[in-house]
N, CA, C and O atoms as a CHARMM CRD file, in Angstrom:
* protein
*
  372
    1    1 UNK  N     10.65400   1.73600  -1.16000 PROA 1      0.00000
    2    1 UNK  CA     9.44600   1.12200  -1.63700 PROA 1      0.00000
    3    1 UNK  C      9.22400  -0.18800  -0.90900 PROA 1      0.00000
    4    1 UNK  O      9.30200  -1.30100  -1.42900 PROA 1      0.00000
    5    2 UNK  N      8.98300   0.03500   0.15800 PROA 2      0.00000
    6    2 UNK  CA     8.11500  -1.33600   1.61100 PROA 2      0.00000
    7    2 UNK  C      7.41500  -2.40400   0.09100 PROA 2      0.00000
    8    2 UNK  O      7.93600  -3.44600  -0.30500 PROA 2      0.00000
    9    3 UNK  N      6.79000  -2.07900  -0.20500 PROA 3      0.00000
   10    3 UNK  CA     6.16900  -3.10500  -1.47800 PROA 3      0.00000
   11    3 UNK  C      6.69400  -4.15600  -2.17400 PROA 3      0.00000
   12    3 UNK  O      6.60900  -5.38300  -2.12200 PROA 3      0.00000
   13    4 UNK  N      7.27700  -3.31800  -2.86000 PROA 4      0.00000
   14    4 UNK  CA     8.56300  -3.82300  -4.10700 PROA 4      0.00000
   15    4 UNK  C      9.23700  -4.81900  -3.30500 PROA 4      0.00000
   16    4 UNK  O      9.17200  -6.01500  -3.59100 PROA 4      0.00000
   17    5 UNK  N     10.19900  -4.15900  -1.82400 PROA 5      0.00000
   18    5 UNK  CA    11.26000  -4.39200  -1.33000 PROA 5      0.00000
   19    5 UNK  C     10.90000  -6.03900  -0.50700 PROA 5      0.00000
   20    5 UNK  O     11.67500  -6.79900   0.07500 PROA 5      0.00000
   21    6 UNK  N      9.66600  -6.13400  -0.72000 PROA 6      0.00000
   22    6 UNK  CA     8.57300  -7.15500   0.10900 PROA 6      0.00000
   23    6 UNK  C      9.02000  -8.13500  -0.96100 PROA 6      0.00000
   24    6 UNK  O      9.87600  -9.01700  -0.89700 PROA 6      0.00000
   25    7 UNK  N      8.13400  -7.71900  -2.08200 PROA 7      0.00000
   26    7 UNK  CA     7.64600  -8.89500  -3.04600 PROA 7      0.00000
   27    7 UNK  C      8.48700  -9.20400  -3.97300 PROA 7      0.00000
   28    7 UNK  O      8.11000 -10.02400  -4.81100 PROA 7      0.00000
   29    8 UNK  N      9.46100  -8.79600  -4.04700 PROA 8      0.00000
   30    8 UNK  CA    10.63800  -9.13400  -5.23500 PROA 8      0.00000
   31    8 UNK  C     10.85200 -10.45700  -4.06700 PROA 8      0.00000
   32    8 UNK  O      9.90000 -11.23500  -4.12600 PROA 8      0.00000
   33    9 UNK  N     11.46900 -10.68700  -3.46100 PROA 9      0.00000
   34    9 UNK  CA    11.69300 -12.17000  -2.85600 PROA 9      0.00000
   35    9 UNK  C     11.03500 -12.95900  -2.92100 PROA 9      0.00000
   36    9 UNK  O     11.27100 -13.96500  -3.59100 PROA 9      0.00000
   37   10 UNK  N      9.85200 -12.74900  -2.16400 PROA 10     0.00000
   38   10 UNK  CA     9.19800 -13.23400  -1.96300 PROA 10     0.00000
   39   10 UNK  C      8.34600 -14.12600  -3.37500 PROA 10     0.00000
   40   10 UNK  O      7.88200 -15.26400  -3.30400 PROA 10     0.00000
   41   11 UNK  N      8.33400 -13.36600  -4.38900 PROA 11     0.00000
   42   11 UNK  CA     7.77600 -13.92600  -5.93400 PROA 11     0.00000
   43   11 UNK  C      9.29600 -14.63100  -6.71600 PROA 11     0.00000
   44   11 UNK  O      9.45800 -15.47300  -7.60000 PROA 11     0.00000
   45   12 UNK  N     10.07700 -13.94500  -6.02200 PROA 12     0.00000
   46   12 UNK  CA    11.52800 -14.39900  -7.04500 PROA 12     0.00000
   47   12 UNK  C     11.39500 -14.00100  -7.84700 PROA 12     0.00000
   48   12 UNK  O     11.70100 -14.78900  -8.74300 PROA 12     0.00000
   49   13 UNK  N     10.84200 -12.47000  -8.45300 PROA 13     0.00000
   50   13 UNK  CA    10.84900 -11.77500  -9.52100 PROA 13     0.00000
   51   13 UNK  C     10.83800 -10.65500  -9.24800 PROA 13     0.00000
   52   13 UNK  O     10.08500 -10.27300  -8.35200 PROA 13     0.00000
   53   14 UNK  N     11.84000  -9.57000 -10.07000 PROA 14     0.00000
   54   14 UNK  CA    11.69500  -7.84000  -9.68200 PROA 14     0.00000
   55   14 UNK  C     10.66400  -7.38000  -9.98100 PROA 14     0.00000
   56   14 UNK  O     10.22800  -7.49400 -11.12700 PROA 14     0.00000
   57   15 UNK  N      9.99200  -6.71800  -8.98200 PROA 15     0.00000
   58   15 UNK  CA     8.46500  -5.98900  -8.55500 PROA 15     0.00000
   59   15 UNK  C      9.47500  -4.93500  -9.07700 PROA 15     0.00000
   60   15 UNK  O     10.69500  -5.08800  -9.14700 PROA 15     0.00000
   61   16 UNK  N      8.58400  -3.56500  -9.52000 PROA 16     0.00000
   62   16 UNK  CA     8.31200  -2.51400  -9.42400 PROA 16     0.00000
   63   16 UNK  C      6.93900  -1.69500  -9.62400 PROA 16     0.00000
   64   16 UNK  O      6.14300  -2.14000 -10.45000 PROA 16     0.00000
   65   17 UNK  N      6.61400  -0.50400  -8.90000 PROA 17     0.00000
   66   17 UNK  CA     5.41500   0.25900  -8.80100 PROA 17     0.00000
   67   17 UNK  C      5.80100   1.17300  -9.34400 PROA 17     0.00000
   68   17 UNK  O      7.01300   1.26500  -9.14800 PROA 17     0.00000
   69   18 UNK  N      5.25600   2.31500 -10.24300 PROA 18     0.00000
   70   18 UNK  CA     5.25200   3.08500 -11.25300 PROA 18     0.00000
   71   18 UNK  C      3.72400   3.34600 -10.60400 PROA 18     0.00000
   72   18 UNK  O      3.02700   2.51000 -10.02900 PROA 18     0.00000
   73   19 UNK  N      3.32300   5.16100 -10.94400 PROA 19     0.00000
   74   19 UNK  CA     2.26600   6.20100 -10.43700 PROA 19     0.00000
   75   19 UNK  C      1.76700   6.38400 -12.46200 PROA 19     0.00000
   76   19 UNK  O      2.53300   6.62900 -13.39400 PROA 19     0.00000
   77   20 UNK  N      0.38800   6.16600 -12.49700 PROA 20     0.00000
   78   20 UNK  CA    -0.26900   6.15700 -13.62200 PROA 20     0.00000
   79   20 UNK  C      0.44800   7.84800 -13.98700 PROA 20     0.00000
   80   20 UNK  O      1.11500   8.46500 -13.15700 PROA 20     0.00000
   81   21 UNK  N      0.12100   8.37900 -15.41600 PROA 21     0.00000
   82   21 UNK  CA     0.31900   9.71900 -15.77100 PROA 21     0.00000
   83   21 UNK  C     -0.70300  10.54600 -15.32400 PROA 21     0.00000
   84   21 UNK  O     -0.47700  11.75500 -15.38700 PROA 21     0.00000
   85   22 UNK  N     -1.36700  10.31800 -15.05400 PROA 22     0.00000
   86   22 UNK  CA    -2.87500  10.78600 -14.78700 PROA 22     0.00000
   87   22 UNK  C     -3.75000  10.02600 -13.88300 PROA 22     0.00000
   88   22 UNK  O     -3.93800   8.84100 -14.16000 PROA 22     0.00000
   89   23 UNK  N     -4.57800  10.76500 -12.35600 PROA 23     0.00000
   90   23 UNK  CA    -5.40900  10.58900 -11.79800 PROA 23     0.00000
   91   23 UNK  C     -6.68100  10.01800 -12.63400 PROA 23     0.00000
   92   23 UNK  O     -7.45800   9.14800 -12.24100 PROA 23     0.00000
   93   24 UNK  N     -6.71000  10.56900 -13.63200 PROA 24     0.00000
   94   24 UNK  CA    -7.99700  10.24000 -14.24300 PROA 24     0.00000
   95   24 UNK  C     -9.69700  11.13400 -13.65900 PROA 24     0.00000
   96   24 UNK  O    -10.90100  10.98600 -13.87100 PROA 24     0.00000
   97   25 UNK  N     -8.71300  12.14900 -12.76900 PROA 25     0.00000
   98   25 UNK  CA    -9.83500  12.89800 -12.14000 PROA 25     0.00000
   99   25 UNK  C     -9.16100  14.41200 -13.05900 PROA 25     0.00000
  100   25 UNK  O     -7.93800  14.50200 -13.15900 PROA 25     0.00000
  101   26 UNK  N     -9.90300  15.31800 -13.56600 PROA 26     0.00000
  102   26 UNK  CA    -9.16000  16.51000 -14.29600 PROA 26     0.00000
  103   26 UNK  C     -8.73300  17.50100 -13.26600 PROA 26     0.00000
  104   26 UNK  O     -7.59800  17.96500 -13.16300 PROA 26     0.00000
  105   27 UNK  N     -9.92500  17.82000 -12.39700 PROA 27     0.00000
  106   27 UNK  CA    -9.42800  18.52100 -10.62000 PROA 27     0.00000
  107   27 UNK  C     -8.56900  17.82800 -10.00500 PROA 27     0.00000
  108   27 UNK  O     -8.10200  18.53100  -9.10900 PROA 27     0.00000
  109   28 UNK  N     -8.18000  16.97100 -10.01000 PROA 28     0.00000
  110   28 UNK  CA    -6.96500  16.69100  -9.48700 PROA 28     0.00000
  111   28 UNK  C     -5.90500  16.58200  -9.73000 PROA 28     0.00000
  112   28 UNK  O     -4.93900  16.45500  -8.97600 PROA 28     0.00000
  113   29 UNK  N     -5.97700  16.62600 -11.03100 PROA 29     0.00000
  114   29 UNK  CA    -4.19400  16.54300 -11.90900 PROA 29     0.00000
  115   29 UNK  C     -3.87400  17.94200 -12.18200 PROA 29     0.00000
  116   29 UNK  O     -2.79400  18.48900 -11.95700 PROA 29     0.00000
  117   30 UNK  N     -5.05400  18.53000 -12.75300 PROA 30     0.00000
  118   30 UNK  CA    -5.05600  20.51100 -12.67400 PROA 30     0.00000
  119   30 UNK  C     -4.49000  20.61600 -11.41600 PROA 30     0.00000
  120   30 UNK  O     -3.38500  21.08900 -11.68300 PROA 30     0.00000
  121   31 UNK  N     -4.54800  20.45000  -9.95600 PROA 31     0.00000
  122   31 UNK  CA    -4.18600  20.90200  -8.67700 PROA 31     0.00000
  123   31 UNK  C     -2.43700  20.25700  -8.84400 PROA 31     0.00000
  124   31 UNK  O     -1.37600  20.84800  -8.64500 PROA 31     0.00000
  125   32 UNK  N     -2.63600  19.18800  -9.17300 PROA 32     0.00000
  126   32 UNK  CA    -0.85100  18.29300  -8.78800 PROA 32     0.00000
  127   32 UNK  C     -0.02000  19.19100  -9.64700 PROA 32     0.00000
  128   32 UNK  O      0.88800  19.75100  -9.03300 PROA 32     0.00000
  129   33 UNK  N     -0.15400  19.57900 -11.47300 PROA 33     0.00000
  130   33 UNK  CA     0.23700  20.07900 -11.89800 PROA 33     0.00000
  131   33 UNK  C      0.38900  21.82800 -11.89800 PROA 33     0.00000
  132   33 UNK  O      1.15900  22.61900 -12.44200 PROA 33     0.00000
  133   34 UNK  N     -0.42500  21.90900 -11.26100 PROA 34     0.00000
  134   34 UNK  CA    -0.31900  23.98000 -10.36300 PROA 34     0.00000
  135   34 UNK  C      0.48700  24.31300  -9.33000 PROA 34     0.00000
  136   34 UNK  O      1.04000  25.35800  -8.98500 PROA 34     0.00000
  137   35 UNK  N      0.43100  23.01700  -8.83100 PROA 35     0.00000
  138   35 UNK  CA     1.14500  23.20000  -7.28200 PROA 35     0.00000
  139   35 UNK  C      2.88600  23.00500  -7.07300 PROA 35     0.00000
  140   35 UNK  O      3.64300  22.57200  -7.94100 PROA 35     0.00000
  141   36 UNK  N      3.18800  23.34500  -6.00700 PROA 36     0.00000
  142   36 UNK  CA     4.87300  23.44600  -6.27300 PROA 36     0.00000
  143   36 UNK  C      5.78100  21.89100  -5.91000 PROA 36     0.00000
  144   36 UNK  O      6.90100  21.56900  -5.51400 PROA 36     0.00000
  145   37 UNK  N      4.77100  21.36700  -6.24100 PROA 37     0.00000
  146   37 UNK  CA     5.65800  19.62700  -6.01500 PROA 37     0.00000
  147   37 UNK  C      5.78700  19.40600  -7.43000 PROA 37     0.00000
  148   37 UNK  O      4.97800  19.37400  -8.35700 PROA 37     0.00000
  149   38 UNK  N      7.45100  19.21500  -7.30000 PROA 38     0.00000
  150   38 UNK  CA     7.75300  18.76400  -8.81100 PROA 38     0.00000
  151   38 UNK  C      8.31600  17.50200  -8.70700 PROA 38     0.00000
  152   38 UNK  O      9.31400  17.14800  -9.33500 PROA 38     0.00000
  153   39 UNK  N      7.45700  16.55800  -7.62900 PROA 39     0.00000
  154   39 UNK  CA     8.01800  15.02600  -7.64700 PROA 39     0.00000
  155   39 UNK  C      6.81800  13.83000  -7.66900 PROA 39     0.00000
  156   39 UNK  O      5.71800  14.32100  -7.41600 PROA 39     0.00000
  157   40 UNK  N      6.80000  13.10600  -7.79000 PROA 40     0.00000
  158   40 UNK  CA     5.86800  12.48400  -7.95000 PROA 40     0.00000
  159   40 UNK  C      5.88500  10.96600  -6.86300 PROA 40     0.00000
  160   40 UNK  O      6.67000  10.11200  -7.27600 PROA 40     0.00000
  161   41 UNK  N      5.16300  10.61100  -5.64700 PROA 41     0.00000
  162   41 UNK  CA     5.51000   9.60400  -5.16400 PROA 41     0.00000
  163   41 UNK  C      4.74400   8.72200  -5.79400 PROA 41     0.00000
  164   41 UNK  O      3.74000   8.95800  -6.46600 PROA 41     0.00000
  165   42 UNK  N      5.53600   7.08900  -5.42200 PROA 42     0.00000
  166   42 UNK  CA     5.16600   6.01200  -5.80300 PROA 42     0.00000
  167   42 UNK  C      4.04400   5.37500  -4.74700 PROA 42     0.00000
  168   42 UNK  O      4.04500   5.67100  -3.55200 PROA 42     0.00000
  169   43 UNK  N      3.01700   4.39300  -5.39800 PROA 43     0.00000
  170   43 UNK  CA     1.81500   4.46400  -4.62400 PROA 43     0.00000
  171   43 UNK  C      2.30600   3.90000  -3.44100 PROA 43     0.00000
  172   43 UNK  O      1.74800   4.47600  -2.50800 PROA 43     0.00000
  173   44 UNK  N      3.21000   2.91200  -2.96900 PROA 44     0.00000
  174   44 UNK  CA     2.89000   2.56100  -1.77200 PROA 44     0.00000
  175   44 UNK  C      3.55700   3.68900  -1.29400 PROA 44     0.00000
  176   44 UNK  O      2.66300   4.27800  -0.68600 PROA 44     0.00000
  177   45 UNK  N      4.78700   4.49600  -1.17000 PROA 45     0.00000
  178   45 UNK  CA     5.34900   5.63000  -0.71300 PROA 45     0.00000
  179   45 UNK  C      4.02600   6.19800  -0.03300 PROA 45     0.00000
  180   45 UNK  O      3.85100   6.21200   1.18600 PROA 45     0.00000
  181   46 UNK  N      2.92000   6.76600  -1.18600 PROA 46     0.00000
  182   46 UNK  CA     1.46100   7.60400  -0.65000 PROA 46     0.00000
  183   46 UNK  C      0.83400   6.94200   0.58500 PROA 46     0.00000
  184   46 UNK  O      0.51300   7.44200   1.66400 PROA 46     0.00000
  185   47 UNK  N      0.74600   5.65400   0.12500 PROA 47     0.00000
  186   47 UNK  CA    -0.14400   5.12900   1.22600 PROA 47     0.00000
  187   47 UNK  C      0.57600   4.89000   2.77900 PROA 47     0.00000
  188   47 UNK  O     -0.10900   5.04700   3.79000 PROA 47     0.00000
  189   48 UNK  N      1.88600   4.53100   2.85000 PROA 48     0.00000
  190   48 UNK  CA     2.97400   4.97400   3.88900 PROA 48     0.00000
  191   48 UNK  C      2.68300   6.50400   4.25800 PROA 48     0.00000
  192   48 UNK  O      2.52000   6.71100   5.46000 PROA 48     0.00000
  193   49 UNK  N      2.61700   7.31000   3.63000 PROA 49     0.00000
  194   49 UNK  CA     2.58000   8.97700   4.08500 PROA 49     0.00000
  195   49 UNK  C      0.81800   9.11300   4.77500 PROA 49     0.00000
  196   49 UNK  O      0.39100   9.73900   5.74600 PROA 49     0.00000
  197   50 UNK  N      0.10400   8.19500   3.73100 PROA 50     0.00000
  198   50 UNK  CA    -1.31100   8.74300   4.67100 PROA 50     0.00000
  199   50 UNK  C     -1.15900   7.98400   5.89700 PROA 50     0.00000
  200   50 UNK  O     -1.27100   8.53900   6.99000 PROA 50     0.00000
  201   51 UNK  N     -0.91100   6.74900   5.78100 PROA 51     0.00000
  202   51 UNK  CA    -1.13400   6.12000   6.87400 PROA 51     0.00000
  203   51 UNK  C     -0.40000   6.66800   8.43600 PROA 51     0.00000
  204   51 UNK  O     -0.83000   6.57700   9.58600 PROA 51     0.00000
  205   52 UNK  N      0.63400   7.14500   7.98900 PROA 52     0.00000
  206   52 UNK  CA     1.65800   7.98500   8.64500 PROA 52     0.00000
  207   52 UNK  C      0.72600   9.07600   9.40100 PROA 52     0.00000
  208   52 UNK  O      0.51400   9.27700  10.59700 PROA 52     0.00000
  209   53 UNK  N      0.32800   9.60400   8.40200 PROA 53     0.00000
  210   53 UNK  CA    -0.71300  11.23400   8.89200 PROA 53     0.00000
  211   53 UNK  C     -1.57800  10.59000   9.70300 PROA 53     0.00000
  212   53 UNK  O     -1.79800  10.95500  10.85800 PROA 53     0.00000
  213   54 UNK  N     -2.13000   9.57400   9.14000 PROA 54     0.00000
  214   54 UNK  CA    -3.82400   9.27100  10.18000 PROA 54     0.00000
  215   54 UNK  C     -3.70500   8.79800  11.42100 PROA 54     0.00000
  216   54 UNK  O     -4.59100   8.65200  12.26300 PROA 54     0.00000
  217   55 UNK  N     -2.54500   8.56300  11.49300 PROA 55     0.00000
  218   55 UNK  CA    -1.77100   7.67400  13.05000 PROA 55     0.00000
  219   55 UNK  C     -1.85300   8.80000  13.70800 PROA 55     0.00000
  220   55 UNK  O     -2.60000   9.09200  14.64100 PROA 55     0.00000
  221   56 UNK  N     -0.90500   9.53400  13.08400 PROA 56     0.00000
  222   56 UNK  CA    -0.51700  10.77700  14.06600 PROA 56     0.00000
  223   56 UNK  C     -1.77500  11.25700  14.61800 PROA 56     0.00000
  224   56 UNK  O     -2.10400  11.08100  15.79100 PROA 56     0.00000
  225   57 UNK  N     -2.39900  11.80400  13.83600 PROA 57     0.00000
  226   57 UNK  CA    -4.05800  12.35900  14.59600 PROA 57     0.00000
  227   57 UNK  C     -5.13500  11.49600  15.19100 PROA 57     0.00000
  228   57 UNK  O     -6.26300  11.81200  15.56800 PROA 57     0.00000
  229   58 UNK  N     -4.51000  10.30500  15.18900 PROA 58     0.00000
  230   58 UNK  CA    -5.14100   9.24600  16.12900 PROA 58     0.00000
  231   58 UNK  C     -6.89900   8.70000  15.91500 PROA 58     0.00000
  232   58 UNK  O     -7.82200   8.60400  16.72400 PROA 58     0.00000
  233   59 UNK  N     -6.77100   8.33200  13.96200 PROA 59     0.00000
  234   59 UNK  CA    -7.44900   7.84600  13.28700 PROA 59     0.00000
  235   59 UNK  C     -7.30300   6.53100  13.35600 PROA 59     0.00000
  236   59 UNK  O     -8.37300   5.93000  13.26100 PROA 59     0.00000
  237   60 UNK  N     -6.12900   5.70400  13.52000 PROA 60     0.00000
  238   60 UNK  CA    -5.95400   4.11700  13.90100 PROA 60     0.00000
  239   60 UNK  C     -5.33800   4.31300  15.38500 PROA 60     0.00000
  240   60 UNK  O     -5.76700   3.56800  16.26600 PROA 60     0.00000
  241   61 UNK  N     -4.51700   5.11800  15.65500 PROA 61     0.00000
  242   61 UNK  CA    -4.01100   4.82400  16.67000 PROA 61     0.00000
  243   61 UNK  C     -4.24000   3.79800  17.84000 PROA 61     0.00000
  244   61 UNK  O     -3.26700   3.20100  18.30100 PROA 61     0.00000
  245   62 UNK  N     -5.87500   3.51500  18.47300 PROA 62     0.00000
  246   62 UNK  CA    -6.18500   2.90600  19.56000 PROA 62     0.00000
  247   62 UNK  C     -7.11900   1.69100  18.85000 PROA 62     0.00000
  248   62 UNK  O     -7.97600   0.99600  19.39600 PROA 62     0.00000
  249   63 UNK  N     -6.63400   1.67000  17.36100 PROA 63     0.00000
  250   63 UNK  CA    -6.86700  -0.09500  16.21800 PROA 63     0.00000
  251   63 UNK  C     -6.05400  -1.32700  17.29000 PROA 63     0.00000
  252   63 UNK  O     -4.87200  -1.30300  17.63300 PROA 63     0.00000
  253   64 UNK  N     -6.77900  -2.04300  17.55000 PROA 64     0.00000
  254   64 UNK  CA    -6.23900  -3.33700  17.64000 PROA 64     0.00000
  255   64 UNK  C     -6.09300  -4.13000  16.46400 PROA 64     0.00000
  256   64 UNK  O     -7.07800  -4.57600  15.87500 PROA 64     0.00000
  257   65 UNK  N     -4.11100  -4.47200  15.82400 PROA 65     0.00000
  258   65 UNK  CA    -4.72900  -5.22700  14.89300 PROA 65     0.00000
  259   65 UNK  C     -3.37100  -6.55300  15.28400 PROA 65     0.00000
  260   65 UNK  O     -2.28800  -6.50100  15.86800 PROA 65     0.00000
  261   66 UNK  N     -4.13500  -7.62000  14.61800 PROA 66     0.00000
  262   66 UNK  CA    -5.78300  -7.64800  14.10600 PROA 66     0.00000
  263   66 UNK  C     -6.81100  -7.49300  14.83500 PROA 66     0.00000
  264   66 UNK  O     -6.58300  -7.59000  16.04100 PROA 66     0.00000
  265   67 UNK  N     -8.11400  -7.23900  14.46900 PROA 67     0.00000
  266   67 UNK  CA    -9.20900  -6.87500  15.23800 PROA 67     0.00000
  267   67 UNK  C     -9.77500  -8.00300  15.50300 PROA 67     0.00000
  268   67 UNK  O    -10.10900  -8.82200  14.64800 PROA 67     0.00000
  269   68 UNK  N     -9.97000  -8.16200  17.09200 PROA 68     0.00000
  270   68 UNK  CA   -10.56600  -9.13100  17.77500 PROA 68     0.00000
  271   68 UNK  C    -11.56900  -9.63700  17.26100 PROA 68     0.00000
  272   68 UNK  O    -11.78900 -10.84800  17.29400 PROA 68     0.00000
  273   69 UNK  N    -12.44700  -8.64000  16.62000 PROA 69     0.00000
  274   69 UNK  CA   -13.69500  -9.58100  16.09000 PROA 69     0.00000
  275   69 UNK  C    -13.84100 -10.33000  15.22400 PROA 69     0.00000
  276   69 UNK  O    -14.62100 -11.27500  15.10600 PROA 69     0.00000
  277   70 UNK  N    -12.73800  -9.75200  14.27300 PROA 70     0.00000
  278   70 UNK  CA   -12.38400 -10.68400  12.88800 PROA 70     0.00000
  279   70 UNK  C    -11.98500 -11.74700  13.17300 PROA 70     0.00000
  280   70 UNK  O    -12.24300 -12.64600  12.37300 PROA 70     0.00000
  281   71 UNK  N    -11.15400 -12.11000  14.48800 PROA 71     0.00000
  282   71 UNK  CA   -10.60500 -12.97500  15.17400 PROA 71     0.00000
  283   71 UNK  C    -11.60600 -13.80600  15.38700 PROA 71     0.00000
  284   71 UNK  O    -11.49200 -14.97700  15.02600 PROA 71     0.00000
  285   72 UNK  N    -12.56900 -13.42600  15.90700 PROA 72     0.00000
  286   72 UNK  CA   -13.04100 -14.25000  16.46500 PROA 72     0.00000
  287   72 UNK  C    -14.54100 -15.22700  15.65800 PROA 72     0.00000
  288   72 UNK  O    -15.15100 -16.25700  15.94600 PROA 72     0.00000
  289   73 UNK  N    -14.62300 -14.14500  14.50500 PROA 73     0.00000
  290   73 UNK  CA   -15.06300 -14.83300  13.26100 PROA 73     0.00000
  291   73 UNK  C    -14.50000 -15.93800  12.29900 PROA 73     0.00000
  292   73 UNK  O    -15.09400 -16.34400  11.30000 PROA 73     0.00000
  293   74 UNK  N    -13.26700 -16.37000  12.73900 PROA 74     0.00000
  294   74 UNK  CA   -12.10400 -17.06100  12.39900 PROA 74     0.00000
  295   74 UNK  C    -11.57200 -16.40000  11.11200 PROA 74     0.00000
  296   74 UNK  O    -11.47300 -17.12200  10.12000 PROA 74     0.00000
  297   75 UNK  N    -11.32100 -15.47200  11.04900 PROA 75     0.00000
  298   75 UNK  CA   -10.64600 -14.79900   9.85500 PROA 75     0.00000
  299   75 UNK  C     -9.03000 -15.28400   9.60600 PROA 75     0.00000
  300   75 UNK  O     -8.74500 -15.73400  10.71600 PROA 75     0.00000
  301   76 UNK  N     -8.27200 -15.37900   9.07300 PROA 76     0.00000
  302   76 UNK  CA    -7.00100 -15.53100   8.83800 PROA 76     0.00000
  303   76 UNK  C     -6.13400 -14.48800   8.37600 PROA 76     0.00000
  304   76 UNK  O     -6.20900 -13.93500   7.27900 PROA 76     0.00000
  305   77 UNK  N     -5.16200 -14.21500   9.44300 PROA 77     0.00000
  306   77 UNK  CA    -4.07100 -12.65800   8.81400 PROA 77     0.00000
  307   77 UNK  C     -2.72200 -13.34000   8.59700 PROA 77     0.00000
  308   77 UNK  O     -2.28500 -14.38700   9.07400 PROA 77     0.00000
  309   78 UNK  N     -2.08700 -12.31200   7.60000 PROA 78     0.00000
  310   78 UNK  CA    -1.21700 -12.78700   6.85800 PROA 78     0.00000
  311   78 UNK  C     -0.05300 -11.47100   7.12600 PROA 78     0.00000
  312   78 UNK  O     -0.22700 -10.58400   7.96200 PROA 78     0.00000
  313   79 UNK  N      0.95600 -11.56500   6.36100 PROA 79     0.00000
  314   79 UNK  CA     1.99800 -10.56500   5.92000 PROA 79     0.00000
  315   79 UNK  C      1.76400 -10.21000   4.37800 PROA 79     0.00000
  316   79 UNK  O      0.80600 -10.57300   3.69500 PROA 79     0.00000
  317   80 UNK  N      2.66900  -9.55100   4.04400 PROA 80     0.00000
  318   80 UNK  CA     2.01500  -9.23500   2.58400 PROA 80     0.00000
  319   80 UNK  C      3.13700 -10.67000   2.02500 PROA 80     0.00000
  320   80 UNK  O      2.87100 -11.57300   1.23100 PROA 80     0.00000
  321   81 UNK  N      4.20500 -10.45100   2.67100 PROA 81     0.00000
  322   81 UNK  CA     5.27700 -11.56300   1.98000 PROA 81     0.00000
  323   81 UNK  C      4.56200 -13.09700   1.98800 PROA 81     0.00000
  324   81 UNK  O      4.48700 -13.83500   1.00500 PROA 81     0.00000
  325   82 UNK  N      4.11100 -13.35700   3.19500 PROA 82     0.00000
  326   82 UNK  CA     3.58200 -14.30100   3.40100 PROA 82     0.00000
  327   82 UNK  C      2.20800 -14.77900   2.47600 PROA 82     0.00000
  328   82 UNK  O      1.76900 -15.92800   2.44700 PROA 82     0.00000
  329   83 UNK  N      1.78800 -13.89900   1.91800 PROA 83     0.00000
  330   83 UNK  CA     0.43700 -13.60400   1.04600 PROA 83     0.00000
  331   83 UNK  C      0.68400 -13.64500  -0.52800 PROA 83     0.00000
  332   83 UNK  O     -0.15200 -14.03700  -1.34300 PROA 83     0.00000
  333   84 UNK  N      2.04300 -13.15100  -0.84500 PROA 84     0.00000
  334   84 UNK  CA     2.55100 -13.04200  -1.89400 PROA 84     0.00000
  335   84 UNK  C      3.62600 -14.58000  -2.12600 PROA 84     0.00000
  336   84 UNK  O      4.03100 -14.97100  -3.22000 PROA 84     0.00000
  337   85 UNK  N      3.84300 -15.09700  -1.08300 PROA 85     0.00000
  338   85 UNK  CA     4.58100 -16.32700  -1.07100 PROA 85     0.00000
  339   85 UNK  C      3.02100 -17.94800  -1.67200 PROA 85     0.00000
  340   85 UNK  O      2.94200 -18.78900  -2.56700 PROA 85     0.00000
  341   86 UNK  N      2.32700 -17.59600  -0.71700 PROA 86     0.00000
  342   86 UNK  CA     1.28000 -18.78900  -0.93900 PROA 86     0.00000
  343   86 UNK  C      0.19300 -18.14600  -2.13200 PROA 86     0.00000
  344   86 UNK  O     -0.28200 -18.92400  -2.95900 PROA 86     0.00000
  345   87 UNK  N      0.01000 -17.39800  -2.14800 PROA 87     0.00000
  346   87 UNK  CA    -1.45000 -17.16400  -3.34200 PROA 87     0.00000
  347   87 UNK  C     -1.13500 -16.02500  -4.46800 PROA 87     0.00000
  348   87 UNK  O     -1.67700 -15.94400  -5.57000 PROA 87     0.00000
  349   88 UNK  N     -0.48500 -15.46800  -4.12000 PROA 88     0.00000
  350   88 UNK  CA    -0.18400 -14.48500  -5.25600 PROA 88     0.00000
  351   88 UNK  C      0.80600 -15.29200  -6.35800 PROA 88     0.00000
  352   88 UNK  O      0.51000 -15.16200  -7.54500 PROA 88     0.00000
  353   89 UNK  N      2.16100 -16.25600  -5.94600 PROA 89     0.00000
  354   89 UNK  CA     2.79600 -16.76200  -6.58900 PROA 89     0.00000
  355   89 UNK  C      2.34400 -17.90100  -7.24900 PROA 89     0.00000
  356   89 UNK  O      2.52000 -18.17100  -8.43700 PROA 89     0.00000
  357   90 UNK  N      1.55800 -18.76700  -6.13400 PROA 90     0.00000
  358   90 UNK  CA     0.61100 -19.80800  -6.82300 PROA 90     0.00000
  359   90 UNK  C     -0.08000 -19.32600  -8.25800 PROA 90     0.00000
  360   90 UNK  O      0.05800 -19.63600  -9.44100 PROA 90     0.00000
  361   91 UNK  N     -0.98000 -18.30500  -7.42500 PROA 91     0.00000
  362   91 UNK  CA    -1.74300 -18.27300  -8.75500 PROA 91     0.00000
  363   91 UNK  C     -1.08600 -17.64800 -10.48900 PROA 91     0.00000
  364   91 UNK  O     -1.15900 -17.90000 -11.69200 PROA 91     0.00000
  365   92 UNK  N     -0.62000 -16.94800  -9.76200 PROA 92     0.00000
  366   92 UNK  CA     0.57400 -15.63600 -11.39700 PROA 92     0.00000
  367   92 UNK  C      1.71600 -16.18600 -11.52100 PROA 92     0.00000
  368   92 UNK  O      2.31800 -15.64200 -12.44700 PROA 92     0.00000
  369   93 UNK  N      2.54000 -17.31200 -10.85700 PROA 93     0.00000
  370   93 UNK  CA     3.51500 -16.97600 -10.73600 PROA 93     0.00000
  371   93 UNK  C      3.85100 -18.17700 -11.98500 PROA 93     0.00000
  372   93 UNK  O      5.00200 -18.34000 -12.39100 PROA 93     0.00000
């Protein structure tokens, strides 16, 4: 869990992510519960696996990041630790 494994330091408090019981969509929990996966991943796990897939078929692949233009709009990029160190802890912590 890239997430958790991030922000537990970084906050100085144990993170964990837990997957709701329910999509909240009925076609989609009917399909999860029909189908032969009897495991359930945790959300960042999912978003690691799509992001994984969309690379491969070369949906970000040729992404510059960060993107120059944002750059050059003066945008500011961060880490998540780094993000979770100044504003996430500030503000919740």
């Amino acid at each position: 869990m890239v997430c958790a494994f991030t922000l537990t330091p970084a906050l100085e408090k144990p993170v964990k992510f837990t997957a709701p019981p329910t999509s909240g969509v009925e076609g989609v929990d009917e399909t999860v519960r029909s189908s032969s996966f009897t495991f359930r991943l945790q959300v960042d796990e999912l978003l690691t696996l799509q992001w994984e897939y969309l690379s491969e078929f070369g949906m970000f692949r040729e992404s510059v990041i960060p993107d120059p233009r944002l750059v050059a709009f003066g945008a500011k990029f961060s880490t998540l630790k780094e993000f979770a160190e100044t504003e996430v802890k500030r503000r919740f912590g």
